[in-house]
PyMOL Python script that loads the backbone (N, CA, C, O; Angstrom):
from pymol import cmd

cmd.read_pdbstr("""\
ATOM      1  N   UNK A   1     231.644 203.013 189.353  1.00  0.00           N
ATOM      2  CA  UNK A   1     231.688 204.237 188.590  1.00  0.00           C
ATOM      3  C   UNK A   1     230.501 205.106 188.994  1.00  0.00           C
ATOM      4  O   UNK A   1     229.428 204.608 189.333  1.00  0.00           O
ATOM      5  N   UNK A   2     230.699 206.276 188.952  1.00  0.00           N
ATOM      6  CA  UNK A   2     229.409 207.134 189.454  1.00  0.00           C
ATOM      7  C   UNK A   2     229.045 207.985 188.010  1.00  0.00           C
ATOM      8  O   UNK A   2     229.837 208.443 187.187  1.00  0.00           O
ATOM      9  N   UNK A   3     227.384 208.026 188.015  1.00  0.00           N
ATOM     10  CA  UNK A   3     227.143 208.322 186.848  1.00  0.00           C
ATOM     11  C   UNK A   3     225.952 209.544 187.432  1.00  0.00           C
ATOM     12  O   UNK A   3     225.357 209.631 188.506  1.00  0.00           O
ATOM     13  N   UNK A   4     225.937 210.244 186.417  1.00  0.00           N
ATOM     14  CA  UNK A   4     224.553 211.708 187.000  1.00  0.00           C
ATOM     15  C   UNK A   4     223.588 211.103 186.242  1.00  0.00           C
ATOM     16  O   UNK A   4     223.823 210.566 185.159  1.00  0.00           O
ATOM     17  N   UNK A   5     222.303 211.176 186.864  1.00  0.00           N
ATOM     18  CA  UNK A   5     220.956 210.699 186.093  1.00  0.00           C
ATOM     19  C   UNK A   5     219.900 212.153 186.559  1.00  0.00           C
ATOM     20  O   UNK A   5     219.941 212.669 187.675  1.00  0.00           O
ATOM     21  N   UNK A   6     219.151 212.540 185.615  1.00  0.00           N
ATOM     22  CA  UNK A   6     217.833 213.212 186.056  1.00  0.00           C
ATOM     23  C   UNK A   6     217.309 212.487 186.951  1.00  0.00           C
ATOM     24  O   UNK A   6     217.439 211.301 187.255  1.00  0.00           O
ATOM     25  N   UNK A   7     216.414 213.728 187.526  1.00  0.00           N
ATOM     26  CA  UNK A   7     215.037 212.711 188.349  1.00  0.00           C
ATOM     27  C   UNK A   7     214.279 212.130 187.524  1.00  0.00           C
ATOM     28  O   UNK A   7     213.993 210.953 187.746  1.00  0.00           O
ATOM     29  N   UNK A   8     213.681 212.889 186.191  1.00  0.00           N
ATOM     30  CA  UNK A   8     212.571 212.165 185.475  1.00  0.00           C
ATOM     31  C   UNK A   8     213.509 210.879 184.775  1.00  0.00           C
ATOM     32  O   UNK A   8     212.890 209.820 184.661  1.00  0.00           O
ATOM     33  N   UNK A   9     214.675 210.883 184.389  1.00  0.00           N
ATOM     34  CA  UNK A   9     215.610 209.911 183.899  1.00  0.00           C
ATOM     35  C   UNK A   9     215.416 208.773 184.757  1.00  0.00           C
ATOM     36  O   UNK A   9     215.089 207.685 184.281  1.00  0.00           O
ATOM     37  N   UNK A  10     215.633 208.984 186.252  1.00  0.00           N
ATOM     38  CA  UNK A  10     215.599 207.972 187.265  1.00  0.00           C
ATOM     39  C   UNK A  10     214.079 207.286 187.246  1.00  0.00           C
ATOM     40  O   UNK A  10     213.878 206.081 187.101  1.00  0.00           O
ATOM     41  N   UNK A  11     213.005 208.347 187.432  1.00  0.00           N
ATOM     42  CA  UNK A  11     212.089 207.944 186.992  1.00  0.00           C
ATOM     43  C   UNK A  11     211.583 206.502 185.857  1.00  0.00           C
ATOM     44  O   UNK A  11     211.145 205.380 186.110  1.00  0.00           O
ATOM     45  N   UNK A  12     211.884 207.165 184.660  1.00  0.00           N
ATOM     46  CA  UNK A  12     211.885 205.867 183.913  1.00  0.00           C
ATOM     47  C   UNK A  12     212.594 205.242 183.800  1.00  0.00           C
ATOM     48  O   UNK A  12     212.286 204.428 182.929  1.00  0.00           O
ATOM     49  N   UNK A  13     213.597 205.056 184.232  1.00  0.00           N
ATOM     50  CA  UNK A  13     214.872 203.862 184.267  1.00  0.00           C
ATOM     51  C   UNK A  13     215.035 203.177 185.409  1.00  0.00           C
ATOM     52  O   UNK A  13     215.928 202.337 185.523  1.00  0.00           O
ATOM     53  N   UNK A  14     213.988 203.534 186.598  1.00  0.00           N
ATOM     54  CA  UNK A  14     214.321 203.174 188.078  1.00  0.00           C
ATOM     55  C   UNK A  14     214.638 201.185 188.240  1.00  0.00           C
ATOM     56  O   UNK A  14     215.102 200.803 189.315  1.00  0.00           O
ATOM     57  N   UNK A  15     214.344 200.120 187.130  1.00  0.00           N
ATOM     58  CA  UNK A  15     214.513 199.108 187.765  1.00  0.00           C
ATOM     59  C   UNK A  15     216.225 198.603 187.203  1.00  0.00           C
ATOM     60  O   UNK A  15     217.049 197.827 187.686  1.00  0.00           O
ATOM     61  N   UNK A  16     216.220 199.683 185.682  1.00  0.00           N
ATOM     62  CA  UNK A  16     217.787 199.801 185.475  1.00  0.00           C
ATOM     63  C   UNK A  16     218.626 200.187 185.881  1.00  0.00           C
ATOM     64  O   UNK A  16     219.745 199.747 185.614  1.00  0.00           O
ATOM     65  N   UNK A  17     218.437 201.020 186.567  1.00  0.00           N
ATOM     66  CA  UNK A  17     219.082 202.427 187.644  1.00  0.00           C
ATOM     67  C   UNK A  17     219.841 201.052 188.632  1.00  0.00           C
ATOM     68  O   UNK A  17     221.015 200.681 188.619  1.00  0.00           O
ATOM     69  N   UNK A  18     218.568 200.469 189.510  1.00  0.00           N
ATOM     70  CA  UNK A  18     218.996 200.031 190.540  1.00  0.00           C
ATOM     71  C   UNK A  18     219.614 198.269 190.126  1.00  0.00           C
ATOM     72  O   UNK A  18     219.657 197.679 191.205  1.00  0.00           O
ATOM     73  N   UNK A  19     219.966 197.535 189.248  1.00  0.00           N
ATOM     74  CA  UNK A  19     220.177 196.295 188.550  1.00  0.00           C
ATOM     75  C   UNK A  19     221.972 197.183 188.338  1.00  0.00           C
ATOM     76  O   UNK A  19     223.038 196.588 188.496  1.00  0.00           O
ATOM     77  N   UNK A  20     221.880 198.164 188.089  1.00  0.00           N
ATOM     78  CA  UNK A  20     223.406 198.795 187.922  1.00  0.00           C
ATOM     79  C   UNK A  20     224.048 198.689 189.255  1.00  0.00           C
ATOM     80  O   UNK A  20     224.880 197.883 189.672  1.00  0.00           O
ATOM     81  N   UNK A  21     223.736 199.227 189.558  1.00  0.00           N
ATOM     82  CA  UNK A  21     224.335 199.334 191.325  1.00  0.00           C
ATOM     83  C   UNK A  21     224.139 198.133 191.902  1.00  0.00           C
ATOM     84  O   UNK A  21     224.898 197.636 192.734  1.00  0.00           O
ATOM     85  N   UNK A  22     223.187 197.669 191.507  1.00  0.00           N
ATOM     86  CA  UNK A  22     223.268 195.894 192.066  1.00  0.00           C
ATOM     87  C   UNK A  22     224.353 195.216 191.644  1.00  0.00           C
ATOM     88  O   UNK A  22     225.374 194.936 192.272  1.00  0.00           O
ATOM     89  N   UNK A  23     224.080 194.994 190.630  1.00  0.00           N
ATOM     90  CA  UNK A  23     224.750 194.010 189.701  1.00  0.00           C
ATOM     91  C   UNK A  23     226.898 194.417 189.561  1.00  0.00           C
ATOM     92  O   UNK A  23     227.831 193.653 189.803  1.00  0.00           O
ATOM     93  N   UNK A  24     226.923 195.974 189.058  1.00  0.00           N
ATOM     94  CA  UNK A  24     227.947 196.318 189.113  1.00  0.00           C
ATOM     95  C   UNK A  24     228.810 197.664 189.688  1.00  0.00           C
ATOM     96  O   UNK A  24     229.734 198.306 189.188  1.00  0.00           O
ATOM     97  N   UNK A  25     228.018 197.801 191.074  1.00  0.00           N
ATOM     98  CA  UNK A  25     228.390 198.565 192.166  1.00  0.00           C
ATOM     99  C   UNK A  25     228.426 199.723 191.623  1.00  0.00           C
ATOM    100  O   UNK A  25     229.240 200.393 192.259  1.00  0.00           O
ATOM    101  N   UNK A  26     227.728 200.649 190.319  1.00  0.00           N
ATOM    102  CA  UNK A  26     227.770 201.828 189.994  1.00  0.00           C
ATOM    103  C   UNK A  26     226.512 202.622 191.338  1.00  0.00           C
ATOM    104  O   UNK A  26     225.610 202.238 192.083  1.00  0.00           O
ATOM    105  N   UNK A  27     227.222 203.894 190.975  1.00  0.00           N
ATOM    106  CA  UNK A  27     226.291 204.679 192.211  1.00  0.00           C
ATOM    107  C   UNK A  27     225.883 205.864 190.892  1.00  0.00           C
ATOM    108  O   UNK A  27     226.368 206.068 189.779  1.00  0.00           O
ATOM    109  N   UNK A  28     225.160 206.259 191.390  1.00  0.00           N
ATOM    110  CA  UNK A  28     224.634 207.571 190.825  1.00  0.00           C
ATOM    111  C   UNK A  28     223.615 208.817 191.697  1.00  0.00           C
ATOM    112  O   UNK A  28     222.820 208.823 192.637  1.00  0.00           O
ATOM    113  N   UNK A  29     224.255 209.886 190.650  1.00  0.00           N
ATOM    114  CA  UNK A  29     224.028 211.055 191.634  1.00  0.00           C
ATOM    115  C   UNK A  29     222.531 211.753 190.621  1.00  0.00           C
ATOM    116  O   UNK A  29     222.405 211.905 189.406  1.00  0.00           O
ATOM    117  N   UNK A  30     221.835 211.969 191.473  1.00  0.00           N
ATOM    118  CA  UNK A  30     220.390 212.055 190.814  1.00  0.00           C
ATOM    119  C   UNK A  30     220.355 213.671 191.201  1.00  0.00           C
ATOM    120  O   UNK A  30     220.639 214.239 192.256  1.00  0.00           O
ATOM    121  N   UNK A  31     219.888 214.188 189.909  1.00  0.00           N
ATOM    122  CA  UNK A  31     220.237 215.515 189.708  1.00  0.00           C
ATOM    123  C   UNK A  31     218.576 216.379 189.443  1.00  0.00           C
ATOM    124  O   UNK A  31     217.801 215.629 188.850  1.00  0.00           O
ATOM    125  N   UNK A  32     218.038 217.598 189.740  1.00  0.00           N
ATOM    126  CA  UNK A  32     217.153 218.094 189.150  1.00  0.00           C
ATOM    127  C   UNK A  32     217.457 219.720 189.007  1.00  0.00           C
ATOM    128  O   UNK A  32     218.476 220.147 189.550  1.00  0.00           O
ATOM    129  N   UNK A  33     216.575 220.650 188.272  1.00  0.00           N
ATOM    130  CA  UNK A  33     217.159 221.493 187.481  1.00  0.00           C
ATOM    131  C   UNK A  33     218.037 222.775 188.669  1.00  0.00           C
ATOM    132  O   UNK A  33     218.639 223.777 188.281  1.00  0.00           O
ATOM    133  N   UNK A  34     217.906 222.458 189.721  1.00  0.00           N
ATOM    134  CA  UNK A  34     218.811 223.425 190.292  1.00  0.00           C
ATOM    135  C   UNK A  34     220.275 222.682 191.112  1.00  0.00           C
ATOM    136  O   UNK A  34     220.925 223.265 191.980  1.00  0.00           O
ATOM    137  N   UNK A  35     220.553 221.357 190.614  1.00  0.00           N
ATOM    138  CA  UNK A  35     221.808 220.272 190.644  1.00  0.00           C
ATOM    139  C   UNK A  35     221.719 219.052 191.458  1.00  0.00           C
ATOM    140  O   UNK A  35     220.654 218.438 191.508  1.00  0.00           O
ATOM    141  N   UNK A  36     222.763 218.654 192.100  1.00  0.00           N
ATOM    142  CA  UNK A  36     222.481 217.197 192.729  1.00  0.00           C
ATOM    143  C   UNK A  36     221.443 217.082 194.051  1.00  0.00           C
ATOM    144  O   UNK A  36     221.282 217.905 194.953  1.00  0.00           O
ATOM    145  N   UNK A  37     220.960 216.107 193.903  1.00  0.00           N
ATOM    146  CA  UNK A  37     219.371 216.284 195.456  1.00  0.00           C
ATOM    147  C   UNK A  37     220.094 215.024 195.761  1.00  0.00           C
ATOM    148  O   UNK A  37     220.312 215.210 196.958  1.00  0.00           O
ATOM    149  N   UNK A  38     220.602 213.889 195.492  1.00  0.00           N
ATOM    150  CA  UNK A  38     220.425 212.482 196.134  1.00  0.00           C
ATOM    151  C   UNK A  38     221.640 211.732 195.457  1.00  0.00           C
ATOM    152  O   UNK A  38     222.342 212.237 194.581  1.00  0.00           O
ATOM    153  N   UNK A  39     221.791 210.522 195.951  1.00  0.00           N
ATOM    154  CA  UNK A  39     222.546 209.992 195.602  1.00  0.00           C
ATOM    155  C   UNK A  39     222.337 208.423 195.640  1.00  0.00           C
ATOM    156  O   UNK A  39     222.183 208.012 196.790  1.00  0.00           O
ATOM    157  N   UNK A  40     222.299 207.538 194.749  1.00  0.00           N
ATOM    158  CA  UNK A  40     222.014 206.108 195.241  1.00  0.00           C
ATOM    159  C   UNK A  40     223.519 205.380 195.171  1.00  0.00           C
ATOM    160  O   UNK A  40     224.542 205.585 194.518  1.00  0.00           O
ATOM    161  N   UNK A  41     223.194 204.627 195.975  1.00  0.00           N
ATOM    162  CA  UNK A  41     224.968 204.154 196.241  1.00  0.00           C
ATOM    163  C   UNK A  41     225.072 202.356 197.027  1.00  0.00           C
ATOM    164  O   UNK A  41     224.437 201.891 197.974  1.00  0.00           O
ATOM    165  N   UNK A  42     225.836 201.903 196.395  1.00  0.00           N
ATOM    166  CA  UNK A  42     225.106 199.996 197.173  1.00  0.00           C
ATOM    167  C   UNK A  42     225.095 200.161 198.167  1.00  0.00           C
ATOM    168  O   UNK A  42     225.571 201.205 198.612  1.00  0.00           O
ATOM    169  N   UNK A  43     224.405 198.969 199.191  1.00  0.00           N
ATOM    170  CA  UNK A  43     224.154 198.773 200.545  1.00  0.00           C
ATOM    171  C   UNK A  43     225.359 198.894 201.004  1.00  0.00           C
ATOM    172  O   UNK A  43     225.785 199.839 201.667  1.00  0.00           O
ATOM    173  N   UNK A  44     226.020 197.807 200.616  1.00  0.00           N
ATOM    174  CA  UNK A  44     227.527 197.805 201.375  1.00  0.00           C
ATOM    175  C   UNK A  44     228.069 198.705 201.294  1.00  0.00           C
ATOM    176  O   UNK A  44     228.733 198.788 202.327  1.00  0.00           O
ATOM    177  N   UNK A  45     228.355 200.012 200.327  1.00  0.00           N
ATOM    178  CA  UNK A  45     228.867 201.052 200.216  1.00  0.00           C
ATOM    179  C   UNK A  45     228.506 202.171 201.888  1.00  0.00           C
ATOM    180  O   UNK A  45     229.212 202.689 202.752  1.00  0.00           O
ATOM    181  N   UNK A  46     226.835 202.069 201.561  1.00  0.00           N
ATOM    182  CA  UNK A  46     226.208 202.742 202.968  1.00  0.00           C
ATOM    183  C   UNK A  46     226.639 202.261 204.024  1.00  0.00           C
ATOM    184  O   UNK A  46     227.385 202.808 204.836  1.00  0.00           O
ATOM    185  N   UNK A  47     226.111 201.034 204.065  1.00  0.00           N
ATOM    186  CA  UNK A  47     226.765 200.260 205.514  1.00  0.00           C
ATOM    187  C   UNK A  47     228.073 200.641 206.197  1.00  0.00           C
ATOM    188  O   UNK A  47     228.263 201.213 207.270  1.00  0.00           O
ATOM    189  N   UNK A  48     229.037 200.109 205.167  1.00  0.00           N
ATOM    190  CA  UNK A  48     230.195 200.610 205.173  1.00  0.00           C
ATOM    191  C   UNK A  48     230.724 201.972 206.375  1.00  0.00           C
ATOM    192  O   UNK A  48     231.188 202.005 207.515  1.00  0.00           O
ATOM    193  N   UNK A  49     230.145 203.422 204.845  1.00  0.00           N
ATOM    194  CA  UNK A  49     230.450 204.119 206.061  1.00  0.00           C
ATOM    195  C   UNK A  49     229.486 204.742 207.298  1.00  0.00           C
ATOM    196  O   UNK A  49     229.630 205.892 207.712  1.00  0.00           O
ATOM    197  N   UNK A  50     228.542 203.855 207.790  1.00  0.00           N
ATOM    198  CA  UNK A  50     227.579 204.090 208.381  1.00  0.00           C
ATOM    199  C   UNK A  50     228.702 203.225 210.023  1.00  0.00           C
ATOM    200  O   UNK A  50     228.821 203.588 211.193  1.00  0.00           O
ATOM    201  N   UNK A  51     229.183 202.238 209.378  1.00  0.00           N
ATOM    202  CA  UNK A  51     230.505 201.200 210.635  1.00  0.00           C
ATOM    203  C   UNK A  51     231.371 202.143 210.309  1.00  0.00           C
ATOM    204  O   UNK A  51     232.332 201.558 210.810  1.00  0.00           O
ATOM    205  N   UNK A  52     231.803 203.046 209.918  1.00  0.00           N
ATOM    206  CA  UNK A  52     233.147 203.863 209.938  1.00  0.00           C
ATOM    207  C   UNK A  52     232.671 205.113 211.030  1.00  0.00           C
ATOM    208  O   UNK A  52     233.181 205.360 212.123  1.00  0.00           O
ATOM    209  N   UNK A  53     231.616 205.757 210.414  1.00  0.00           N
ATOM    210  CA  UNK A  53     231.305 206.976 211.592  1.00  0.00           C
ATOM    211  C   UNK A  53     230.845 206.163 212.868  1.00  0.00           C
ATOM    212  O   UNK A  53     231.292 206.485 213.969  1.00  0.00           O
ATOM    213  N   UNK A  54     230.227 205.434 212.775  1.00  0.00           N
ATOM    214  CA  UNK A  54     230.025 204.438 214.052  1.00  0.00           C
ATOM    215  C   UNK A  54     231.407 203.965 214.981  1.00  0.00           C
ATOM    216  O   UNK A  54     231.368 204.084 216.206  1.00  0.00           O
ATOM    217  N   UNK A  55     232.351 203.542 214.443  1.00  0.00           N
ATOM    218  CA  UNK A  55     233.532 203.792 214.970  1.00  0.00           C
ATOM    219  C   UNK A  55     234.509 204.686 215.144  1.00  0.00           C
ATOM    220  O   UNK A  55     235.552 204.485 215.766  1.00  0.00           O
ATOM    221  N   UNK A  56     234.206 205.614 214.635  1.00  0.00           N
ATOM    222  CA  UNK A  56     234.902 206.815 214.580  1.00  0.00           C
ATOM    223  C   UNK A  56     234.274 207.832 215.726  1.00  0.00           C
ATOM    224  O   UNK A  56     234.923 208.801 216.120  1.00  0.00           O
ATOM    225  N   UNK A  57     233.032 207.543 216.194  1.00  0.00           N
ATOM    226  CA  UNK A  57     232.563 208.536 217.330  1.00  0.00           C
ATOM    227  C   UNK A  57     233.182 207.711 218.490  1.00  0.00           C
ATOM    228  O   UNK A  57     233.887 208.239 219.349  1.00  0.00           O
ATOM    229  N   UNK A  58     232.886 206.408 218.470  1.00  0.00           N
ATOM    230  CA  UNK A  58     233.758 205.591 219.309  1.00  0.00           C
ATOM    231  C   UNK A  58     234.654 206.055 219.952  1.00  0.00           C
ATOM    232  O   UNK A  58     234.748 206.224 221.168  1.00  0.00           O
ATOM    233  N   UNK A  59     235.637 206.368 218.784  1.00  0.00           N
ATOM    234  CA  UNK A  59     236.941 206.587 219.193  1.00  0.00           C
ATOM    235  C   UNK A  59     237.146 208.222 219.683  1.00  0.00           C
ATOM    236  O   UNK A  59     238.031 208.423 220.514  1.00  0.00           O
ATOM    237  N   UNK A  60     236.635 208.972 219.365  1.00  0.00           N
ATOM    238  CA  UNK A  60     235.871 210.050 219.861  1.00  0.00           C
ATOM    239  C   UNK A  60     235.714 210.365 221.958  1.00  0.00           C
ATOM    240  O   UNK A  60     236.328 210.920 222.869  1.00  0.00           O
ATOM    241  N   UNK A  61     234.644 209.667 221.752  1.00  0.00           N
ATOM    242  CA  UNK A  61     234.329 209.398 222.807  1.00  0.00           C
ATOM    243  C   UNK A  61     235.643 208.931 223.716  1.00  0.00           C
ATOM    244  O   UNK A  61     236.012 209.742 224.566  1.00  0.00           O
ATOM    245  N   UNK A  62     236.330 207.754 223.604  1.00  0.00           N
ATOM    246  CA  UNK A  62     237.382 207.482 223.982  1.00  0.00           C
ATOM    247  C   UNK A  62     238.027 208.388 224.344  1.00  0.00           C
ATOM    248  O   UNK A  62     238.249 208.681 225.519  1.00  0.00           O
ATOM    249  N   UNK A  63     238.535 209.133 223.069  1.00  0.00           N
ATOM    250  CA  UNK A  63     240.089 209.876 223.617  1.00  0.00           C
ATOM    251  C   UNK A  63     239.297 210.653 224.468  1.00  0.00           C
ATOM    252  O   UNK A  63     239.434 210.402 225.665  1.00  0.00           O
ATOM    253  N   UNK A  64     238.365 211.683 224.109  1.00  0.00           N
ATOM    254  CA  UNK A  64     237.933 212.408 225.037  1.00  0.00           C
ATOM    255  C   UNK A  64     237.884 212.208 226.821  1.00  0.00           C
ATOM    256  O   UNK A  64     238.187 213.019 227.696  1.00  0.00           O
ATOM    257  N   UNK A  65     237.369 210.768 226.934  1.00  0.00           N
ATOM    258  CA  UNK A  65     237.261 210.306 228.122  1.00  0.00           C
ATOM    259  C   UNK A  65     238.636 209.977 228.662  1.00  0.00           C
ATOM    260  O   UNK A  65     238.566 210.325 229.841  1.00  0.00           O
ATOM    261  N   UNK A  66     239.390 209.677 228.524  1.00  0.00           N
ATOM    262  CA  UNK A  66     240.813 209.498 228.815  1.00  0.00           C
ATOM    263  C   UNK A  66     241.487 210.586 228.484  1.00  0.00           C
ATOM    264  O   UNK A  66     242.650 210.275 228.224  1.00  0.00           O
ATOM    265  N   UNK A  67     241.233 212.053 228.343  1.00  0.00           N
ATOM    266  CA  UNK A  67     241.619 213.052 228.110  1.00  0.00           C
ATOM    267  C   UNK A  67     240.725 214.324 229.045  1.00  0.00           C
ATOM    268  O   UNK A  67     240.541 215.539 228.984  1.00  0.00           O
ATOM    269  N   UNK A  68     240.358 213.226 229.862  1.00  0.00           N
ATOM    270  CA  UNK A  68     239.158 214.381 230.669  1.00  0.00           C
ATOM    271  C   UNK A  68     240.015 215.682 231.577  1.00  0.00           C
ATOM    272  O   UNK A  68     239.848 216.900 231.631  1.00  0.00           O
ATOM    273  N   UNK A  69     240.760 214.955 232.076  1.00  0.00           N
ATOM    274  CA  UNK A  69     241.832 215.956 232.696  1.00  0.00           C
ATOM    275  C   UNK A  69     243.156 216.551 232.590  1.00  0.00           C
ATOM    276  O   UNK A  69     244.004 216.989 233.368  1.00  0.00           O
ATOM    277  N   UNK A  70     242.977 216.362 230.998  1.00  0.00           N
ATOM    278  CA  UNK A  70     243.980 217.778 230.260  1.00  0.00           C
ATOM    279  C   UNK A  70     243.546 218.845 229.845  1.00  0.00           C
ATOM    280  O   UNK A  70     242.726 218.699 228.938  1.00  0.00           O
ATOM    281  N   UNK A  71     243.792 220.057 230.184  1.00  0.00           N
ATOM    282  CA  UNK A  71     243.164 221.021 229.939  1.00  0.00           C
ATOM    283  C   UNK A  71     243.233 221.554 228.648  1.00  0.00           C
ATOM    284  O   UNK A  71     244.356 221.762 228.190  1.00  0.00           O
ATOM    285  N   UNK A  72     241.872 221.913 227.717  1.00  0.00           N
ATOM    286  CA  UNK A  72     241.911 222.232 226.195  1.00  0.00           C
ATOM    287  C   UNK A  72     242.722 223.113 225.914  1.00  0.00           C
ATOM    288  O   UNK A  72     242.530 223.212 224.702  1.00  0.00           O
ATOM    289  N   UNK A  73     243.471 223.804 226.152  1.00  0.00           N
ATOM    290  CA  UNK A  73     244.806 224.396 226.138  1.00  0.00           C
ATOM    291  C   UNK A  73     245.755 223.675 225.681  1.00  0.00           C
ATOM    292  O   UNK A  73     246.095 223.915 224.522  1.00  0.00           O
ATOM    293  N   UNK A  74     246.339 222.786 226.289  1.00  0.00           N
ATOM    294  CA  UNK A  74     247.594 221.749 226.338  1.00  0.00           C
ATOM    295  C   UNK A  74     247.124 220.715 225.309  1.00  0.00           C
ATOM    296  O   UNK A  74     248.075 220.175 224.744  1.00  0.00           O
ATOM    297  N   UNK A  75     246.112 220.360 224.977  1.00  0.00           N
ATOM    298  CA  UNK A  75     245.595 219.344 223.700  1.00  0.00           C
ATOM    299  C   UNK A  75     245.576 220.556 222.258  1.00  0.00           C
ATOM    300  O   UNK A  75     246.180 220.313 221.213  1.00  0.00           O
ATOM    301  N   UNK A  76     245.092 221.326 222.396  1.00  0.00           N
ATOM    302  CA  UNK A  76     245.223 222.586 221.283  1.00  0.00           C
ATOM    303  C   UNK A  76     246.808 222.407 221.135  1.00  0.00           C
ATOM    304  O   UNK A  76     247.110 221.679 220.190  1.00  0.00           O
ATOM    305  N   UNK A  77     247.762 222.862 221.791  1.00  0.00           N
ATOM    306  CA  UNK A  77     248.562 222.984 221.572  1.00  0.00           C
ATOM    307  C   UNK A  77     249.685 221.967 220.954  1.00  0.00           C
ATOM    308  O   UNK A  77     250.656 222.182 220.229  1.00  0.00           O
ATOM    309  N   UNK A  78     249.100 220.642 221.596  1.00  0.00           N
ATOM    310  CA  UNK A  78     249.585 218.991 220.972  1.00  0.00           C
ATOM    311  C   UNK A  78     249.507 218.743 219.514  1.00  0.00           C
ATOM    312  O   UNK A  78     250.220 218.125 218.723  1.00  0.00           O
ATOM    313  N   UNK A  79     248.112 219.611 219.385  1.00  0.00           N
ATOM    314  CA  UNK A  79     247.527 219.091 218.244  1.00  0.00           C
ATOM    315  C   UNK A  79     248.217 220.098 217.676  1.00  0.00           C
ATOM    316  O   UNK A  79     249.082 219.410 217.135  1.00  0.00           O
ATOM    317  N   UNK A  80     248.583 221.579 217.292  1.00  0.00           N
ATOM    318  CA  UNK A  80     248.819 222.831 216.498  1.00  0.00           C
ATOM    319  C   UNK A  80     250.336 221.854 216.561  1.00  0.00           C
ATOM    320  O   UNK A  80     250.808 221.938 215.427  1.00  0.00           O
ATOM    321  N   UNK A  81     251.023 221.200 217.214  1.00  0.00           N
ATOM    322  CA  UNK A  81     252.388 220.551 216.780  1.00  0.00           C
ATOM    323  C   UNK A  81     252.402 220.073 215.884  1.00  0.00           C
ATOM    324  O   UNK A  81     252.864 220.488 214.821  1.00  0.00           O
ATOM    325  N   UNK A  82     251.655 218.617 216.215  1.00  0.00           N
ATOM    326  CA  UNK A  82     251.665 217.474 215.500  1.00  0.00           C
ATOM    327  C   UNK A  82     250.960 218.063 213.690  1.00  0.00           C
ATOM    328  O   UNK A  82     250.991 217.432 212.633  1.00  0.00           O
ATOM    329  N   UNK A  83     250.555 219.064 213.890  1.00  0.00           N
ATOM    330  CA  UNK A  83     250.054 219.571 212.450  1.00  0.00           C
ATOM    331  C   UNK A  83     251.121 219.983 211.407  1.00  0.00           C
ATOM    332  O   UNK A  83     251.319 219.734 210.218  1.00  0.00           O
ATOM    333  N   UNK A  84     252.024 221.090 212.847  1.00  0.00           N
ATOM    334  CA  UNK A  84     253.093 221.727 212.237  1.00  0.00           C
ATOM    335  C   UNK A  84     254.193 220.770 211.883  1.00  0.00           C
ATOM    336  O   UNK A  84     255.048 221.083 211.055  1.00  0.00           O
ATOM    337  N   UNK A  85     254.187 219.461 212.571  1.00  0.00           N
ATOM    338  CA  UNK A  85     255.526 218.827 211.816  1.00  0.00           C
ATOM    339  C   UNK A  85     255.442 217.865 210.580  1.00  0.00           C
ATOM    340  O   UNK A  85     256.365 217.474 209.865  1.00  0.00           O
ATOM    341  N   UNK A  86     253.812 217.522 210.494  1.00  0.00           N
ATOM    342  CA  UNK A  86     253.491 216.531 210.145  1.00  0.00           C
ATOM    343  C   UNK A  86     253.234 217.570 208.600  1.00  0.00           C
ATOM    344  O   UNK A  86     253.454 216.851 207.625  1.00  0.00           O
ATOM    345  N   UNK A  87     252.869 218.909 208.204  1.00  0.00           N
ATOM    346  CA  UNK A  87     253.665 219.839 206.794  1.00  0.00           C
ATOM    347  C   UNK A  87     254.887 219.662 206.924  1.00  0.00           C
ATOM    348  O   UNK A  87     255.254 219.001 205.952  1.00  0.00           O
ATOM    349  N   UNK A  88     256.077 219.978 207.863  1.00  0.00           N
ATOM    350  CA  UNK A  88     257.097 220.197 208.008  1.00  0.00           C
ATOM    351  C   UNK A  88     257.512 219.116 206.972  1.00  0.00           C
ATOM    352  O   UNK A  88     257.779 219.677 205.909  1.00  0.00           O
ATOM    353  N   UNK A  89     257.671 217.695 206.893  1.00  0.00           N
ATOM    354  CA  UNK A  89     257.681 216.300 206.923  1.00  0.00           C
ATOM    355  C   UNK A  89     257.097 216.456 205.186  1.00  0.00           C
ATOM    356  O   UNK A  89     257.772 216.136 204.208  1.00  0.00           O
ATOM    357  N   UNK A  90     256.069 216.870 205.157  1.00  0.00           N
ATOM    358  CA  UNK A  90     255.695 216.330 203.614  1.00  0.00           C
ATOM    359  C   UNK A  90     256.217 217.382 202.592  1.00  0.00           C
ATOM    360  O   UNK A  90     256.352 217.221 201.379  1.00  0.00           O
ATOM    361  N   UNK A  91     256.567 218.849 203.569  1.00  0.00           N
ATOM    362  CA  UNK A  91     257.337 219.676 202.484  1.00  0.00           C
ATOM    363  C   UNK A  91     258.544 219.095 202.177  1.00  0.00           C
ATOM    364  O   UNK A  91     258.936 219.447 201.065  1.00  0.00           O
ATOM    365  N   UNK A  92     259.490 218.119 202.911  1.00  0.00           N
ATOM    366  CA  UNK A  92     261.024 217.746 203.094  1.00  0.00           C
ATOM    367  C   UNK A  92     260.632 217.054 201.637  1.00  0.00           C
ATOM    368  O   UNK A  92     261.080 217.262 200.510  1.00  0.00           O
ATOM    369  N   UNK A  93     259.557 216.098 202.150  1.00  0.00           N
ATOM    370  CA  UNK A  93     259.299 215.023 201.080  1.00  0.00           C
ATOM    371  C   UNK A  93     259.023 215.529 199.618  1.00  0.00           C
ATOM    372  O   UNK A  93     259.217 214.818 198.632  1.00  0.00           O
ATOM    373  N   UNK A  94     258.631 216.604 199.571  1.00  0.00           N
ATOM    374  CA  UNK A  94     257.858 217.544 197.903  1.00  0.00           C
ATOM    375  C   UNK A  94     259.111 217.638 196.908  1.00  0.00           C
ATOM    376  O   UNK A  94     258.981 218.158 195.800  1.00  0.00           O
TER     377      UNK A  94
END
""", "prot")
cmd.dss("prot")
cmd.show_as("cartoon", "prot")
cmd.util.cbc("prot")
cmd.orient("prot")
């Protein structure tokens, strides 16, 4: 569950703050008077998507490299398809 805490809140609550998120994977968004600055969130949560963008440039990298000699023209245009059918498809479905 994600909960908003002040800074001075976080402040004095900091070994409760973090026994929450330990204990029962709450995250919280730490707020001061002009709105959210931070966010604490479990390790595994970070980790998590820290291995997702980590694989995701991966794959990045990949297509790109095996796409070296199609010209950005003809991939623009793959892609403006696969966009257009893939609404086409969920309007049928609405």
């Amino acid at each position: 569950m994600t909960k908003t805490i002040t800074a001075s809140e976080l402040a004095s609550n900091l070994a409760d703050v973090m026994d929450s998120v330990r204990l029962h994977g709450d995250r919280y968004v730490v707020e001061d008077g002009k709105g959210p600055v931070a966010a604490i969130v479990p390790v595994s949560e970070e980790e998590a998507g820290r291995s997702t963008t980590e694989r995701l440039v991966h794959l990045m990298e990949t297509v790109a490299e095996r796409n070296r000699d199609i010209p950005p023209e003809t991939i623009a245009a793959a892609i403006d398809q696969a966009v257009r059918e893939v609404r086409a498809d969920r309007r049928q479905k609405a």
